[in-house]
C-alpha positions as CSV (number, residue, x, y, z in Angstrom):
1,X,19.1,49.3,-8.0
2,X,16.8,48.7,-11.2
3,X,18.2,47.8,-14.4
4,X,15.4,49.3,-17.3
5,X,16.0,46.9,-20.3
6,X,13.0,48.5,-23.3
7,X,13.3,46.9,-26.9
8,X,10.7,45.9,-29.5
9,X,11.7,42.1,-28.5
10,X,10.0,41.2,-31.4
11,X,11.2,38.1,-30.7
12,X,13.2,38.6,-27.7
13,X,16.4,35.9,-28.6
14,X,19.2,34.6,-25.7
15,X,21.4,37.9,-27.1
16,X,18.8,39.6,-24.9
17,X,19.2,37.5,-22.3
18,X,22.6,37.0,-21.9
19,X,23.3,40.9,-22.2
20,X,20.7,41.8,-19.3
21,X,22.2,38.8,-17.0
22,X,26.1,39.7,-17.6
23,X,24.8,43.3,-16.9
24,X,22.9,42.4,-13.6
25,X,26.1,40.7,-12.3
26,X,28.5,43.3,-13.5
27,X,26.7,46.2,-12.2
28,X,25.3,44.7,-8.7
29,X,21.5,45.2,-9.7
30,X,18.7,43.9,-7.5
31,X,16.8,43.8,-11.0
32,X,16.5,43.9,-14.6
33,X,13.1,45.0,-16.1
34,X,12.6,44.3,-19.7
35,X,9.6,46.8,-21.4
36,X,8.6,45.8,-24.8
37,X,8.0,48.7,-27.0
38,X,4.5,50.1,-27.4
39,X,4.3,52.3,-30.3
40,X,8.3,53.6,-30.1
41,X,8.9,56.8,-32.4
42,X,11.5,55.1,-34.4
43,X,9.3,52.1,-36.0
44,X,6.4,51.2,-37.7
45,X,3.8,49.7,-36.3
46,X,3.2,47.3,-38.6
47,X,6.7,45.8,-38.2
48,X,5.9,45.2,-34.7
49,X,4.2,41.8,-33.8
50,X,0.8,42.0,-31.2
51,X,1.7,43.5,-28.3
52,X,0.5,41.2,-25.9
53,X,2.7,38.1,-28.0
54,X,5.9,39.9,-27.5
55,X,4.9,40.7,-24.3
56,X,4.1,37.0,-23.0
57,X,7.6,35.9,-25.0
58,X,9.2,37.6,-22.8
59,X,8.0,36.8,-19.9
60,X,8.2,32.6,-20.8
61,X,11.9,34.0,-21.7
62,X,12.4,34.9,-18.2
63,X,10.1,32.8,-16.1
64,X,12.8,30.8,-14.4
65,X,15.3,34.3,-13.4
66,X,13.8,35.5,-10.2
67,X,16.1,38.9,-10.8
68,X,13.9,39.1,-14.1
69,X,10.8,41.1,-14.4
70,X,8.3,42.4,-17.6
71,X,6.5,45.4,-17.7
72,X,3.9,46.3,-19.5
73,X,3.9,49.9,-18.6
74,X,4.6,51.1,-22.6
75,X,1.2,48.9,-23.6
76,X,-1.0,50.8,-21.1
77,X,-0.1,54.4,-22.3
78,X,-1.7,55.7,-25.5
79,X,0.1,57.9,-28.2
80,X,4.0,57.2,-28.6
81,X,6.2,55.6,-26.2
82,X,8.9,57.7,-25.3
83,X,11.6,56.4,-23.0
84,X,11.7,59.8,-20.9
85,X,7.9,58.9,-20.0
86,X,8.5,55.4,-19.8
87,X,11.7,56.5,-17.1
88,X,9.1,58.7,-15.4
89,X,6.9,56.2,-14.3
90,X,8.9,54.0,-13.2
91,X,10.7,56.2,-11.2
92,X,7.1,57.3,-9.6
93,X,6.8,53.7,-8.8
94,X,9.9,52.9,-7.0
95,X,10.9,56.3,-5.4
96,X,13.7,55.4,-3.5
97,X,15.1,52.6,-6.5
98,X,18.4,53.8,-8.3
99,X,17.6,53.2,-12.2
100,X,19.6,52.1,-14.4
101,X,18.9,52.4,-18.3
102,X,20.9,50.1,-20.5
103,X,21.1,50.7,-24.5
104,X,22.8,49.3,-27.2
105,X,26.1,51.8,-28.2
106,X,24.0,52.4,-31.7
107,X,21.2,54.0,-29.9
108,X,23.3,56.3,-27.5
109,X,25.0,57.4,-30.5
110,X,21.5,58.7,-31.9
111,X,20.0,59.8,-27.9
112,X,20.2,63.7,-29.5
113,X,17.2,62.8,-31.8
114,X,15.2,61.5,-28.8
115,X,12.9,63.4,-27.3
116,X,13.8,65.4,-23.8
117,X,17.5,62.8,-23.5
118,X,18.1,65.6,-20.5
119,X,15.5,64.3,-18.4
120,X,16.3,60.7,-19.2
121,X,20.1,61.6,-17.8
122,X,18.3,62.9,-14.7
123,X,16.2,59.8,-14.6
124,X,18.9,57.1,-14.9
125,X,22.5,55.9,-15.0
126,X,23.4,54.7,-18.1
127,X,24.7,51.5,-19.4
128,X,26.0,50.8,-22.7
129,X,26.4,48.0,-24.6
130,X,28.7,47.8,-27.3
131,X,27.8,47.1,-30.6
132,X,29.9,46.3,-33.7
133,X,28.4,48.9,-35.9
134,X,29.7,51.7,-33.9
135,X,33.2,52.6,-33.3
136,X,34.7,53.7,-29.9
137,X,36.0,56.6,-31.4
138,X,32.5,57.2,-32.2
139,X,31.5,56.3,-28.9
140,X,33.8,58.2,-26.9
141,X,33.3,61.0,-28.3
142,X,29.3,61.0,-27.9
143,X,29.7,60.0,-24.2
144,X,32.0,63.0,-23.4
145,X,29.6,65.1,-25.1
146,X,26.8,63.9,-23.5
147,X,29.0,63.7,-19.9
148,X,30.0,67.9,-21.0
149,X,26.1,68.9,-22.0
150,X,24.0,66.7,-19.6
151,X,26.4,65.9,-16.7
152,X,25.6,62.2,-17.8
153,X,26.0,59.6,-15.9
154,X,27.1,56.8,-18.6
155,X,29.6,53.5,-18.1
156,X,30.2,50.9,-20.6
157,X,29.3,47.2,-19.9
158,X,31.8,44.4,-20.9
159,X,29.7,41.8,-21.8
160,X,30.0,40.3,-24.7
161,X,27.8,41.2,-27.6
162,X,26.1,37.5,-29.2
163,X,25.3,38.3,-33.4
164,X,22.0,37.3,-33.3
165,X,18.9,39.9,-34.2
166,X,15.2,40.0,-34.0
167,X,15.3,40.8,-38.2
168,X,17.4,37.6,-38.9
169,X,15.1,35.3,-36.6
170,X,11.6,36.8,-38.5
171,X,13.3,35.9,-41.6
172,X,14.4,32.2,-40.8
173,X,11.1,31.4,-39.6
174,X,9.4,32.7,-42.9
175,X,12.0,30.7,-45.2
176,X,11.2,27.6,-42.7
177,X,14.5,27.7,-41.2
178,X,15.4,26.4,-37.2
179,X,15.8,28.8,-34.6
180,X,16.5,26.4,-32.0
181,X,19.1,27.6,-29.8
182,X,18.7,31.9,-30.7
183,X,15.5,31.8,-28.6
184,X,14.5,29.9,-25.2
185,X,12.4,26.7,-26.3
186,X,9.2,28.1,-24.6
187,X,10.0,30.9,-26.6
188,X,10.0,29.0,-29.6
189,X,7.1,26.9,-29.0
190,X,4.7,29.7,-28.2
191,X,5.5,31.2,-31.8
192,X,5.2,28.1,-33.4
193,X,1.8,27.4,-32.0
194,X,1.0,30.8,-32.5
195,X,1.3,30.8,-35.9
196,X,4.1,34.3,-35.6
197,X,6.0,35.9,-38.2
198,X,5.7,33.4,-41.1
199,X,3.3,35.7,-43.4
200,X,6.4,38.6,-43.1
């Protein structure tokens, strides 16, 4: 069973990395693979740092997880990086694997502007994670409509949801603030000798 973690991990932070390990455990997956956005439909470009930095973050982040893969399936494809595609391949890749797709409770609650969210509920379980910014009123109600329409196949997680974002880490290291302890040190070495994010 495959746990499909995608985000712009621009930087990926120990939010991240706590959500996909609570997840692995509470759902019995043999493994979490995190896909850092290539060109998603719902951001700029320009907001995103060089693929191939976010993509070697993450994989320092999770060097020492052996349940922990990257994938750098979204880079190789041109055009935009829809997650029904994304779903697609990976599915052609491991056949017989059981895939799991986790999201943040904020992006299920906007899955009707994606593109072909049918297919993705063929393609995958899945697994939300809650988010302060949406309601479980609002929640509920999207999941039975989805579970009515789709014949989804959705569960909320219970892990716990760490207030830490991408945005507020960018904007401490352009103000020359520490981010020791919201990203993994390698993490934070690699964009410090990189020279990331402090022109934003």
């Amino acid at each position: 069973m495959l746990g499909i973690f995608g985000g712009s991990f621009n930087p990926i932070h120990t939010g991240h990395l706590l959500l996909a390990e609570y997840i692995r455990e509470e759902f019995s997956l043999d493994r979490v693979i995190f896909i850092p956005a290539g060109n998603p439909p719902h951001k700029k470009v320009m907001d995103l740092e060089t693929a191939h930095h976010r993509y070697n973050m993450v994989k320092l982040a999770i060097e020492d997880n052996p349940f922990f893969d990257v994938s750098d399936i979204e880079f190789k494809r041109e055009g935009i990086s829809y997650t029904c595609d994304t779903l697609s391949e990976i599915k052609n890749e491991y056949p017989s694997g059981k895939l799991f797709f986790v999201c943040g409770s904020d992006s299920i609650v906007q899955f009707v502007s994606w593109r072909e969210i049918g297919r993705i509920f063929e393609l995958a379980d899945i697994i939300v994670a809650r988010r302060t910014n949406v309601s479980e009123k609002e929640l509920e109600y999207t999941i039975n409509e989805y579970r009515k329409s789709y014949n989804a196949r959705i569960t909320c997680s219970s892990a716990p949801y760490l207030e830490i974002s991408s945005t507020d880490i960018r904007n401490r290291i352009k103000k020359g603030l520490s981010i020791r302890y919201m990203v993994p040190s390698k993490v934070s070495g690699y964009i410090e000798s990189n020279g990331l994010y402090r022109g934003e």
